[in-house]
ZAMARGU-4260 file (C-alpha; in steps of 0.2 Angstrom, whole numbers, plus 5000, padded with zeros to 4 digits):
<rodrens>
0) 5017/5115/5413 | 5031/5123/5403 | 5036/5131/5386 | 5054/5126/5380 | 5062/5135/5368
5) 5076/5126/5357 | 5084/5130/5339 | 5086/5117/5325 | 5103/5115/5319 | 5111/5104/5305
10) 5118/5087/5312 | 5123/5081/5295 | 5112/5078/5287 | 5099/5080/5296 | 5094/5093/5312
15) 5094/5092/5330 | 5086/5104/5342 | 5096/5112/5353 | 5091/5120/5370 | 5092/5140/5367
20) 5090/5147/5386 | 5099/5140/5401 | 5092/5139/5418 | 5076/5148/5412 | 5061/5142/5401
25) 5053/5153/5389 | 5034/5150/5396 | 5032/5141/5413 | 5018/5140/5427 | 5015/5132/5445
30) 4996/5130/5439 | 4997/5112/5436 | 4983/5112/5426 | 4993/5121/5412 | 4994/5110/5397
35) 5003/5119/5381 | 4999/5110/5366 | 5002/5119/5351 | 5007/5133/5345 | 5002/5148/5329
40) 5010/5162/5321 | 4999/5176/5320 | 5001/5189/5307 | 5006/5201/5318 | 5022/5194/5323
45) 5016/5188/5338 | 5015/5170/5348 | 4999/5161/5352 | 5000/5146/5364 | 4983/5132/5365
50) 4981/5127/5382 | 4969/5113/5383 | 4971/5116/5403 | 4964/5099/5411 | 4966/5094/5427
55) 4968/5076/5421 | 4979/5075/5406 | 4983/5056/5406 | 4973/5043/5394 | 4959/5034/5406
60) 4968/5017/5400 | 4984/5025/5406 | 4976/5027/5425 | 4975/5014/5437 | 4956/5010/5442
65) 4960/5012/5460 | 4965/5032/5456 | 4952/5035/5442 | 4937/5032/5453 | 4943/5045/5464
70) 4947/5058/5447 | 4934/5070/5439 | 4940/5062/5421 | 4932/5080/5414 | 4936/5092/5424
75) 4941/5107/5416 | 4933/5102/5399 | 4925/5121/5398 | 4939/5129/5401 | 4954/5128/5388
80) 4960/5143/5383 | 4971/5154/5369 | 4987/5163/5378 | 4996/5179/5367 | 5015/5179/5369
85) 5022/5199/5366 | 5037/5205/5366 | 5040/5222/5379 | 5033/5236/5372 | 5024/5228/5357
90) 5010/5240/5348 | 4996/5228/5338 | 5000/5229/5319 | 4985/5232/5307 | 4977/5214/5302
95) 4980/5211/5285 | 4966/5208/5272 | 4975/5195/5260 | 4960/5187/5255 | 4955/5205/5246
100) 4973/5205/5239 | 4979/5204/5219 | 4991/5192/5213 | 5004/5202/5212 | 5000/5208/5229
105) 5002/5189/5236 | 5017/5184/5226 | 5026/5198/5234 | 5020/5193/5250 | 5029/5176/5248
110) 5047/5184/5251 | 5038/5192/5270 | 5050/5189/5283 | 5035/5184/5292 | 5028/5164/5292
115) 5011/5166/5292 | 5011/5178/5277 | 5023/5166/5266 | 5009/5151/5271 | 4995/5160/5270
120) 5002/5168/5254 | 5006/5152/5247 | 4987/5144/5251 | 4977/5158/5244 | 4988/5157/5227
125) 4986/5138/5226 | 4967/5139/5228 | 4964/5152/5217 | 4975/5143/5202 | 4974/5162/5194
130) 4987/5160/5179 | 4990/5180/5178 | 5001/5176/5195 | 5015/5163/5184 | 5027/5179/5177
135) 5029/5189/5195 | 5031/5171/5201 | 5046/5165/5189 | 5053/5183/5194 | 5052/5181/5212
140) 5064/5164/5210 | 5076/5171/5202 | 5076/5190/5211 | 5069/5186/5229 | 5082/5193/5243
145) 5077/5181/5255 | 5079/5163/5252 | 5062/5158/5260 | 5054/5166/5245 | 5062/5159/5231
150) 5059/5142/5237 | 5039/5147/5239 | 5037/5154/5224 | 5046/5137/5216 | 5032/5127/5225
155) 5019/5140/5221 | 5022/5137/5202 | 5020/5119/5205 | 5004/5119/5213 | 5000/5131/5196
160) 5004/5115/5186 | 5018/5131/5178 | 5034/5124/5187 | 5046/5126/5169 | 5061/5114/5167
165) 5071/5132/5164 | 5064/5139/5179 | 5071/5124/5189 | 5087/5123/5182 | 5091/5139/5188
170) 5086/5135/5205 | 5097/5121/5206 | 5111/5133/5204 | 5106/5145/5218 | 5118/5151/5230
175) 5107/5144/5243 | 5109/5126/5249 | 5090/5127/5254 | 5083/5133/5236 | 5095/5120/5229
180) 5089/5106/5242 | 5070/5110/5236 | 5073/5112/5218 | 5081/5095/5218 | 5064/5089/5227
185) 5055/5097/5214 | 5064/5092/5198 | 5061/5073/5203 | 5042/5076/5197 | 5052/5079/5180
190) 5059/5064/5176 | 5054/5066/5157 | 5065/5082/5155 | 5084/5076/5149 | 5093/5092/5155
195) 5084/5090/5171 | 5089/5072/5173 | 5110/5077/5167 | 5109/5092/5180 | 5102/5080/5194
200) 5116/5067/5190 | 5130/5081/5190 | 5126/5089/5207 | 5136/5073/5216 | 5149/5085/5223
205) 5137/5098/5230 | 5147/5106/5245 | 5130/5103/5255 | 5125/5088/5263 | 5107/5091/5263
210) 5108/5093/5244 | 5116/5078/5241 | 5105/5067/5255 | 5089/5076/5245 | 5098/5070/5229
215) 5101/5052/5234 | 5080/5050/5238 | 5077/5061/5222 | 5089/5049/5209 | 5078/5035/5212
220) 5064/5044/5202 | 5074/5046/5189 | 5074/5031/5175 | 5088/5018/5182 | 5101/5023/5167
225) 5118/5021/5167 | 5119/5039/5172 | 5108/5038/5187 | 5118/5025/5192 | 5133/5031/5194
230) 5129/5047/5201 | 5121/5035/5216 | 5139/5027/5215 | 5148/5043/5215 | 5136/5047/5229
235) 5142/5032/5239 | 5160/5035/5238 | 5156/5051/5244 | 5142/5048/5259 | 5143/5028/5261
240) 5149/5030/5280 | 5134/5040/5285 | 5120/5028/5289 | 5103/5040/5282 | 5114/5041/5265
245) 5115/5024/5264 | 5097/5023/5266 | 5094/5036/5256 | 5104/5025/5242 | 5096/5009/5244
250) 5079/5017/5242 | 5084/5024/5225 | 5092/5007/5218 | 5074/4997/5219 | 5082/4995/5203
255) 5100/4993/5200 | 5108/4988/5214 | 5117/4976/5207 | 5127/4988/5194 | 5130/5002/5208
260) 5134/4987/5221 | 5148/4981/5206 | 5153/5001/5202 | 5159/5000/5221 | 5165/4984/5225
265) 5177/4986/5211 | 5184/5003/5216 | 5199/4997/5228 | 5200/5013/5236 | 5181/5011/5240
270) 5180/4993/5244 | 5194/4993/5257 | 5187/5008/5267 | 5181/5000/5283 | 5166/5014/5281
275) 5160/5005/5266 | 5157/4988/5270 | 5139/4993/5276 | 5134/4998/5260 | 5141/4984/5248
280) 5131/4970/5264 | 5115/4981/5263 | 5116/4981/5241 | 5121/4965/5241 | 5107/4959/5252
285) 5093/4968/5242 | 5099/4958/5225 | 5100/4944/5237 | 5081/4945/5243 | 5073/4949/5226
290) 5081/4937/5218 | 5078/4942/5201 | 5085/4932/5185 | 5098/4946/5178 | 5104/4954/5195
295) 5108/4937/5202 | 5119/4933/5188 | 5128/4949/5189 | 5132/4948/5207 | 5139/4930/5206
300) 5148/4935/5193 | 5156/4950/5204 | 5159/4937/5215 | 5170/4925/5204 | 5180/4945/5200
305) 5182/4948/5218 | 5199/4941/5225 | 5193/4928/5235 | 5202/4933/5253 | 5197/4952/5252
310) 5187/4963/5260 | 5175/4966/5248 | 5170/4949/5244 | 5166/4944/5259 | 5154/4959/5263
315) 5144/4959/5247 | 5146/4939/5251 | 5140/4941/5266 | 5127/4954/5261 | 5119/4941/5246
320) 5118/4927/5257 | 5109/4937/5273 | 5097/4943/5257 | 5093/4926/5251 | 5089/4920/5269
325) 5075/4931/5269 | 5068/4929/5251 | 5052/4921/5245 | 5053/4900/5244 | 5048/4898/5226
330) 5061/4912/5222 | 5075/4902/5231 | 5068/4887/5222 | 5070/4895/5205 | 5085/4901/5209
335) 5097/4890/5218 | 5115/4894/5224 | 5126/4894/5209 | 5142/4882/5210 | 5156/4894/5213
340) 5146/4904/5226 | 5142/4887/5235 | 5161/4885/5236 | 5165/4906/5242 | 5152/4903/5256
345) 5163/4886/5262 | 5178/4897/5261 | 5170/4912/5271 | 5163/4902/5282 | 5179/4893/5286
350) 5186/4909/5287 | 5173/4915/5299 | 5175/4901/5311 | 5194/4902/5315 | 5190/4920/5319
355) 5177/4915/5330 | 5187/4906/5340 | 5202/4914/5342 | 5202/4921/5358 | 5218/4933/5353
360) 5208/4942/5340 | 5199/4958/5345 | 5181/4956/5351 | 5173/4966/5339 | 5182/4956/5325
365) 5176/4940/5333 | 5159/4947/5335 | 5157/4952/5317 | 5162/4934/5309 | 5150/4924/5322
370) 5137/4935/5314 | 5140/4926/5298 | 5138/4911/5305 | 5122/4912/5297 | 5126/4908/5278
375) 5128/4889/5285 | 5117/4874/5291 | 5118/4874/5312 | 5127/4857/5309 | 5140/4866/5302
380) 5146/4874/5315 | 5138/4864/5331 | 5153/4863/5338 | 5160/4881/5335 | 5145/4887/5347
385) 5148/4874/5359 | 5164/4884/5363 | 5156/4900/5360 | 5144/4899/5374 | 5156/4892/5387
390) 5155/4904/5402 | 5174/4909/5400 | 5169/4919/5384 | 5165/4938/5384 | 5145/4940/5385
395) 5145/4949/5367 | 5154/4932/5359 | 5139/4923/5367 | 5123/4934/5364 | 5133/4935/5345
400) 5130/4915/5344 | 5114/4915/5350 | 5109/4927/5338 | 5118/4916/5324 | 5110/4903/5331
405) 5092/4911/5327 | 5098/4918/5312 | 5098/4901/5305 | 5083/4895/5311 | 5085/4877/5313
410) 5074/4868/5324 | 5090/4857/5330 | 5098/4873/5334 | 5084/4876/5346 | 5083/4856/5354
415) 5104/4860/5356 | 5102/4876/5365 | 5087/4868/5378
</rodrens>
């Protein structure tokens, strides 16, 4: 029965919405039949509300039967209703007639501080595809005040098919992180255009996050060169504690995880940060479940590089292994554990089971090795959970080796636990 009303605000690098008015709602009623449901900017500035005003809101198959036989499941069906928001002392505007309006006439009209001129704008230039529009256009990215315009009239040249790879490199470099973070969008439909591609890979050290989140998502579109590469490595190293730029990063390396996942494993600064270790598990894991010839072979040869009691090794270890539990059973069949790695996984996972059990070690630290438990057979380490799940132990150390416990999959592991 209420409007609230609440500004987005960057939470890097995303947004959040924050509450804008305290102890106050911007719309409320004590008619409990009002129901706001959407919202539209009119051209006149104003705000118009849809109430579908039922007196019943609730799904039938959300109401008990008992309390739907005594409802009229309708009532109200006849009378939803359009409310006008104003501000005080607000005098109509004249109603603009942009379907009669030149191209020029709508191009300008894409830099309006108002929305619902930019959009409507925007439509009527895409349905018309008129090509005399292109020049103002390209003008209007490079010489709109207001940032809103420059990034419309970018998308308007692509809906034109007219979007020119000089056009969008000068939109890269615009003073507005906005522009910039659309532009990027924009230039991965151009994956064909080199000066495109070398200005995508050199704006790793853009001073906004938004850019560089949009780049990591847009780099996958590019062809997975060296290049591309290493801007998702240089990326990494920049973003890798955030967890939406991880993702961000794995989406992009479909193809060449393995050669970004060796670029940072071997960076010691990198490898050590405790903010990385997500990243070189969650790379790791995606060469470990496609199981491809060539990647496989890189990343056991990274392995036999890594010193054997570091950090990294064990993550992208770790990582490899948790991705090969969950590949295809012909691929695993093609493609069994090499030698070497066999011989790391004992190492780790004798590693991982003195952890475990110490109870001097922090909890997390405990927590974290039980969880790579996994990588062996439930025999293995049968008598690790056996102390494990002894009541004296902290509830995380036991729900970590049930989880282990399922992560292995062994229907001895289930008999054991009964």
């Amino acid at each position: 029965n209420l409007v609230q009303r609440e500004r987005l605000a960057p939470a890097v690098p995303v947004l959040e919405a924050r509450r804008i008015d305290r102890g106050v709602e911007f719309v409320r009623s004590d008619d409990n039949w009002f129901r706001p449901a959407q919202f539209a900017n009119a051209p006149d500035g104003t705000l118009h509300v849809l109430d579908v005003y039922r007196e019943v809101i609730e799904h039938p198959l959300a109401l008990p039967p008992e309390i739907k036989s005594q409802l009229d499941l309708t009532s109200g069906q006849d009378r939803g209703r359009i409310y006008r928001i104003v501000p005080a002392g607000f005098t109509p505007r004249p109603r603009p007639a942009l379907g009669r309006a030149t191209p020029a006439e709508l191009v300008a009209l894409l830099a309006h501080r108002n929305g619902w001129h930019r959009d409507t704008a925007a439509r009527l230039l895409y349905e018309r595809q008129d090509p005399q529009a292109v020049p103002s256009l390209e003008r209007l990215v490079r010489e709109a005040s207001l940032p809103e315009g420059r990034m419309h009239a970018l998308y308007a040249l692509a809906g034109l098919g007219r979007l020119a790879p000089a056009t969008l490199l000068g939109a890269l470099g615009d003073a507005h992180p906005r522009v910039r973070e659309q532009a990027v969008r924009l230039a991965e439909r151009q994956p064909e255009v080199a000066a495109l591609r070398e200005r995508l890979c050199g704006m790793t050290g853009d001073e906004d996050a938004r850019v560089r989140y949009q780049l990591a998502f847009s780099l996958g579109a590019l062809p997975g060169d060296a290049a591309r590469n290493a801007a998702l490595a240089r990326l990494a190293k920049r973003d890798a504690g955030d967890a939406y730029f991880r993702a961000a990063i794995g989406s992009s390396l479909v193809k060449g995880a393995d050669e970004v996942l060796a670029m940072l494993a071997t960076d010691a600064a990198f490898a050590t940060d405790a903010a990385a270790g997500g990243l070189l598990e969650e790379l790791a894991a995606q060469v470990g479940q496609q199981l491809e010839a060539e990647p496989v072979a890189r990343v056991e040869a990274l392995l036999s590089r890594l010193p054997a009691d570091g950090r990294a090794a064990d993550r992208v270890l770790a990582g490899y292994l948790a991705g090969r539990s969950k590949a295809a059973a012909e691929r695993l069949r093609a493609r069994p554990l090499s030698a070497a790695v066999a011989a790391a996984r004992e190492r780790l996972l004798d590693r991982t089971r003195a952890i475990a059990l110490d109870d001097g070690r922090p909890e997390a630290d405990r927590v974290r090795a039980i969880g790579l438990l996994f990588a062996g057979s439930f025999a293995d380490s049968a008598a690790v959970f056996d102390t494990l799940l002894e009541s004296r132990q902290p509830q995380p150390v036991q729900a970590a080796a049930l989880e282990a416990i399922n992560a292995i999959g062994a229907a001895e592991g289930g008999r054991w636990l009964l």
